[in-house]
C-alpha positions in Angstrom: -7.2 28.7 14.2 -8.8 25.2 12.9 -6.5 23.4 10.1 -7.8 22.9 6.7 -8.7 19.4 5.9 -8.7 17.6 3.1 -9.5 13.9 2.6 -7.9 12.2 -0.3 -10.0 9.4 -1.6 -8.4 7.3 -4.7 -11.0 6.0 -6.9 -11.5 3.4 -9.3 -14.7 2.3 -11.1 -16.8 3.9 -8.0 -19.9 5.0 -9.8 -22.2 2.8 -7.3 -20.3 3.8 -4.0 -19.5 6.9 -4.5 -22.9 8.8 -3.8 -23.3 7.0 -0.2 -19.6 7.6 0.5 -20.3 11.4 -0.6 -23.0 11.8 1.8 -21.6 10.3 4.8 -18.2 12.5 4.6 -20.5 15.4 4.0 -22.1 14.4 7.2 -18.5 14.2 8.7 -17.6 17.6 7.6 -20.7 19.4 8.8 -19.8 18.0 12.5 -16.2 18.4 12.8 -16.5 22.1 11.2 -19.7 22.9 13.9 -17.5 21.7 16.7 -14.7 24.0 15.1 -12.0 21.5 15.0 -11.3 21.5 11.7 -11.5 25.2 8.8 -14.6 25.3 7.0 -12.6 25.7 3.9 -11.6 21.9 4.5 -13.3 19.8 1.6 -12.7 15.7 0.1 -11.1 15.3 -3.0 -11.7 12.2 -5.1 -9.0 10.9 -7.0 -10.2 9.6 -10.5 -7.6 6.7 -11.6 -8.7 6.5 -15.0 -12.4 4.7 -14.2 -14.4 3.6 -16.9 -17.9 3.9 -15.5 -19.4 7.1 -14.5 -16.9 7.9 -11.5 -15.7 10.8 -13.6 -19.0 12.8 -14.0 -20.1 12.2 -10.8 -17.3 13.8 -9.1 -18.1 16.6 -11.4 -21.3 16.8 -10.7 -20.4 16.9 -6.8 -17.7 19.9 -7.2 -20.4 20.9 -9.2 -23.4 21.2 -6.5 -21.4 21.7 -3.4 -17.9 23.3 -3.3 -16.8 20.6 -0.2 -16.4 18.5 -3.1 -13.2 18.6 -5.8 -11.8 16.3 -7.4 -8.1 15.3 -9.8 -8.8 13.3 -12.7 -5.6 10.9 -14.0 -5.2 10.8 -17.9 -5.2 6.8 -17.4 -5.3 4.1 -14.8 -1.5 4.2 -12.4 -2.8 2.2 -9.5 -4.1 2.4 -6.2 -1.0 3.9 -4.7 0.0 6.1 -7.7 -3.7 7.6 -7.2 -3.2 8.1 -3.3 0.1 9.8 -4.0 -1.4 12.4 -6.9 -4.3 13.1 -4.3 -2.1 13.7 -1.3 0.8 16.2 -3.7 -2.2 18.1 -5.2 -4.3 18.3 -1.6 -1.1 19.8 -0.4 -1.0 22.9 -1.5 -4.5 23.9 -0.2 -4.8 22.2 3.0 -2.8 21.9 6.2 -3.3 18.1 7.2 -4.5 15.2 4.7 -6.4 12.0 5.8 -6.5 9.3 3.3 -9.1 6.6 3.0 -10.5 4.1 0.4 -13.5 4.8 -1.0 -15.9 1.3 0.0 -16.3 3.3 3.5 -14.9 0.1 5.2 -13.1 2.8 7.4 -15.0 4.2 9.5 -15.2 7.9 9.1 -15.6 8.7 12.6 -11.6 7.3 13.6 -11.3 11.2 12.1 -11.9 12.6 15.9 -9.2 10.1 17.0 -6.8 11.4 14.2 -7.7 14.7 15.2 -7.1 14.4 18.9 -3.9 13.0 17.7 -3.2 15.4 15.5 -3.7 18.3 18.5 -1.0 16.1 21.0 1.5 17.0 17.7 1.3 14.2 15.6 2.2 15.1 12.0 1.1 10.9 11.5 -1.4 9.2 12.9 -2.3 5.6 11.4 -6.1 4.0 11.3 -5.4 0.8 12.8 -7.9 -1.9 12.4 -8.7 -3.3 16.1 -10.0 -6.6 14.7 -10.1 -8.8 12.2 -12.8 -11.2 13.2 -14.9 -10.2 9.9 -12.2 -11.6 7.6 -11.9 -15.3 6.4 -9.4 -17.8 8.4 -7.4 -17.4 5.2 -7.2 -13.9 5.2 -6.2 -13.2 8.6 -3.6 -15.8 9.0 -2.1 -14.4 5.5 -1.9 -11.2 6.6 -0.5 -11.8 9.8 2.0 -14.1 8.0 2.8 -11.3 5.8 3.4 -8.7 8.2 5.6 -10.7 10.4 7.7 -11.6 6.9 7.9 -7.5 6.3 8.6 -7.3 9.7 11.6 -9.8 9.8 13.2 -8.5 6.5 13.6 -5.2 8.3 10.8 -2.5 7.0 9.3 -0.8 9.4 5.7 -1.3 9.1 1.9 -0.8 11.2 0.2 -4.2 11.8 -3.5 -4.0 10.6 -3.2 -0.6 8.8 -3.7 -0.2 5.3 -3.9 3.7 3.8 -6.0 4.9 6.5 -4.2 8.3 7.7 -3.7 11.5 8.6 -0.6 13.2 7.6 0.2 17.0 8.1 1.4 19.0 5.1 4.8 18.6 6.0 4.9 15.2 6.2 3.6 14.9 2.9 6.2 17.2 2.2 9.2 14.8 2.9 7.0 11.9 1.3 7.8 14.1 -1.6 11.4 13.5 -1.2 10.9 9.9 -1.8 11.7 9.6 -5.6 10.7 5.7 -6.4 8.4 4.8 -9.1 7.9 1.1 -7.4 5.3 3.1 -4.8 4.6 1.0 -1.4 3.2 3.7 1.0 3.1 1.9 4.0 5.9 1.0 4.1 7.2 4.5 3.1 5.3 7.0 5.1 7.1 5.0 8.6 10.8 6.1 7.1 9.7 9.8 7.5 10.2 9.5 11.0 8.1 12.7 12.4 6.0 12.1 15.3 3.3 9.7 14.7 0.4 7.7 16.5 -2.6 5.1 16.4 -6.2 4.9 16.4 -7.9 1.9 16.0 -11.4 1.3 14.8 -13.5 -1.5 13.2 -13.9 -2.4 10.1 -17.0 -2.1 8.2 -18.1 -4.5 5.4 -18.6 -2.8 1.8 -22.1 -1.5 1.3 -22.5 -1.6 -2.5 -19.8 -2.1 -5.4 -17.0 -4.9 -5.6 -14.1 -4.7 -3.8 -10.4 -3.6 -6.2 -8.0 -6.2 -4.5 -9.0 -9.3 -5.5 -6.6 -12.3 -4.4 -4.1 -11.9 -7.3 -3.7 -8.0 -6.8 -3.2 -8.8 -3.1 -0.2 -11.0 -4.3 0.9 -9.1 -6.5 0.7 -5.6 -3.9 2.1 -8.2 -1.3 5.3 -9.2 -3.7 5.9 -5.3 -4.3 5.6 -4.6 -0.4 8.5 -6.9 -0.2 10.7 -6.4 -3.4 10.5 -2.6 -3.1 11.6 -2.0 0.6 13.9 -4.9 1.0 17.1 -6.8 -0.6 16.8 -9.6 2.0 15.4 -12.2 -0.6 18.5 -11.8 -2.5 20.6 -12.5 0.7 18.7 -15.2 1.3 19.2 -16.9 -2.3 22.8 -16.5 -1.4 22.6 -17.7 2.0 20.6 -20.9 0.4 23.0 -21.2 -2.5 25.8 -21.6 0.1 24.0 -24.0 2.2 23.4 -26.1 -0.7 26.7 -26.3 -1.6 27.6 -27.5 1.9 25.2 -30.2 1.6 26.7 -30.9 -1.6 30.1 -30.9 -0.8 29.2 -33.7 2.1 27.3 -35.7 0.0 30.6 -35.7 -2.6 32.7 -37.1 0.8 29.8 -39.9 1.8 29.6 -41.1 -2.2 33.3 -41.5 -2.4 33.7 -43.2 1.4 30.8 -45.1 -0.4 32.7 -46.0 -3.4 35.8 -47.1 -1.5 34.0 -49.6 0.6 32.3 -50.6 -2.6 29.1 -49.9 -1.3 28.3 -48.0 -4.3 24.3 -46.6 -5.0 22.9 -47.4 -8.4 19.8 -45.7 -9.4 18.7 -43.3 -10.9 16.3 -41.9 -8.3 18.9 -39.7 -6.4 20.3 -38.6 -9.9 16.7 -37.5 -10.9 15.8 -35.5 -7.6 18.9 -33.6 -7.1 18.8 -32.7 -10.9 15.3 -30.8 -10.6 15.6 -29.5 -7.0 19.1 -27.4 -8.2 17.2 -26.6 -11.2 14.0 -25.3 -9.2 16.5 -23.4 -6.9 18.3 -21.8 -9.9 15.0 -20.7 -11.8 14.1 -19.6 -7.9 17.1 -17.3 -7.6 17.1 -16.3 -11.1 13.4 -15.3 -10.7 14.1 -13.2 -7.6 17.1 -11.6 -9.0 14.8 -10.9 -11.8 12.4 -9.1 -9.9 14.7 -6.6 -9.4 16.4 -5.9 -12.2 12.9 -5.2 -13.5 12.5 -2.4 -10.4 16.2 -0.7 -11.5 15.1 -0.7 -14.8 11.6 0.7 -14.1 13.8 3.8 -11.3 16.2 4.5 -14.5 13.7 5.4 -16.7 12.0 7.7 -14.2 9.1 7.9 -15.5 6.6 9.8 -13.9 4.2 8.2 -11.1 1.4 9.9 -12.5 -0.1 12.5 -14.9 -2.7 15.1 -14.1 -5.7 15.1 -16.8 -7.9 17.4 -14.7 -7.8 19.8 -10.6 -11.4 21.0 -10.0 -9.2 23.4 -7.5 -7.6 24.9 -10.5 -10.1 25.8 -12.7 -11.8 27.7 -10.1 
């Protein structure tokens, strides 16, 4: 018997995209359900992440007209990732795999046969895995690879070129459920599940209408939280730096004093000057770092919760 399929799409200020996305997943749908590979009782679900256009009643009014549409509505804006994860615990409990996807329709809806072929091999995760990134700017793609290979070398287990693009099978949501941290970096989670799991790549399409939600500073910002949340290495590192510069400072101590005793002594202030801000720098550096996670404790302690239910179109059925 064919799976039920849901596909979680979080959404944020989508008024203008969301009618073209709508139509081409409908389109989707209609195929995969004639060729019988997936239940006709499979449907897309829209997250709502507290938008303040129209994104609202137009998911309404989808659910509304066609009952392959339904839709969770936040009681206020949590996030990209907090969104994904209310989509994918709610979608759970109807449907027996989940494939995730951004709403711009940069990917492409038809890497859903791959996930499926994937899927029938015994795949409980299969990631969307961009096969190139000639679009993007010099910038971008050097950044990102930069980025990964820093991820990579602090020790998280992460897909190069994937972003949210997947299909997971209800129990592999399941154990994502088991993950209790509020400081949310998915991709970097859903690897530590461990189940059998795959790749399909396909290209990326540009944005047909709207503005994109990750401008630079939110790609820092997701970047530093990628980092912070899945590993303690920068904090080894401070320490390993810390170290190193007392070393240094220990052999510049011996060279002053062999200095002084063959009264070859430095005057200046120069030497004072730069070793009095570059210990500084380092200091606010470390303390900044340090910082950054004592905020994430302090944010897990309070355990607050990731996200909060306003409306499920599936429960008011």
């Amino acid at each position: 018997m064919a799976e039920i399929m849901y596909i979680v799409i979080p959404c944020y200020n989508e008024e203008e995209m969301l009618p073209i996305t709508a139509k081409a997943l409908n389109e989707k749908m209609d195929e995969l359900v004639g060729a019988g590979r997936i239940s006709p009782e499979s449907k897309v679900m829209f997250v709502d992440d507290g938008s303040k256009d129209k994104t609202w009643e137009l998911i309404d009014k989808l659910h509304g007209l066609s009952s392959r549409f339904t839709g969770v509505k936040l009681s206020r804006n949590k996030g990209h990732q907090n969104a994904l994860l209310a989509g994918l615990m709610t979608a759970k409990k109807y449907a027996d795999i989940i494939v995730s996807m951004d709403a711009d329709l940069q990917d492409d809806v038809n890497a859903v046969d791959g996930f499926l072929d994937k899927r029938a091999e015994g795949c409980d995760i299969v990631y969307g895995v961009r096969s190139s990134r000639a679009t993007d700017t010099a910038f971008k793609r050097s950044t990102a690879r930069a980025y990964y290979k820093i991820l990579e070398h602090m020790g998280v287990e992460i897909t190069y070129d994937h972003a949210d693009y997947r299909l997971m099978s209800r129990r592999a949501v399941e154990a994502l459920e088991s993950f209790p941290e509020v400081n949310l970096f998915l991709r970097g989670i859903v690897p530590m599940i461990g189940f059998k799991s795959d790749i399909v790549t396909y290209v990326r399409n540009e944005r047909v209408a709207g503005e994109s939600k990750y401008p630079l500073k939110k790609m820092i910002s997701f970047a530093v939280e990628g980092i912070t949340s899945l590993s303690v290495k920068p904090i080894r590192f401070i320490t390993f730096l810390g170290f190193f510069i007392f070393l240094v400072s220990v052999i510049m101590l011996i060279v002053f004093l062999v200095q002084k005793a063959g009264g070859d002594t430095v005057r200046g202030w120069a030497s004072t000057i730069v070793s009095v801000w570059a210990i500084g720098g380092l200091q606010m550096l470390a303390i900044g770092v340090i910082g950054e996670y004592i905020g994430k404790i302090y944010l897990e302690t309070k355990s607050r919760p990731k996200f909060i239910i306003d409306i499920d179109l599936e429960e008011k059925k």
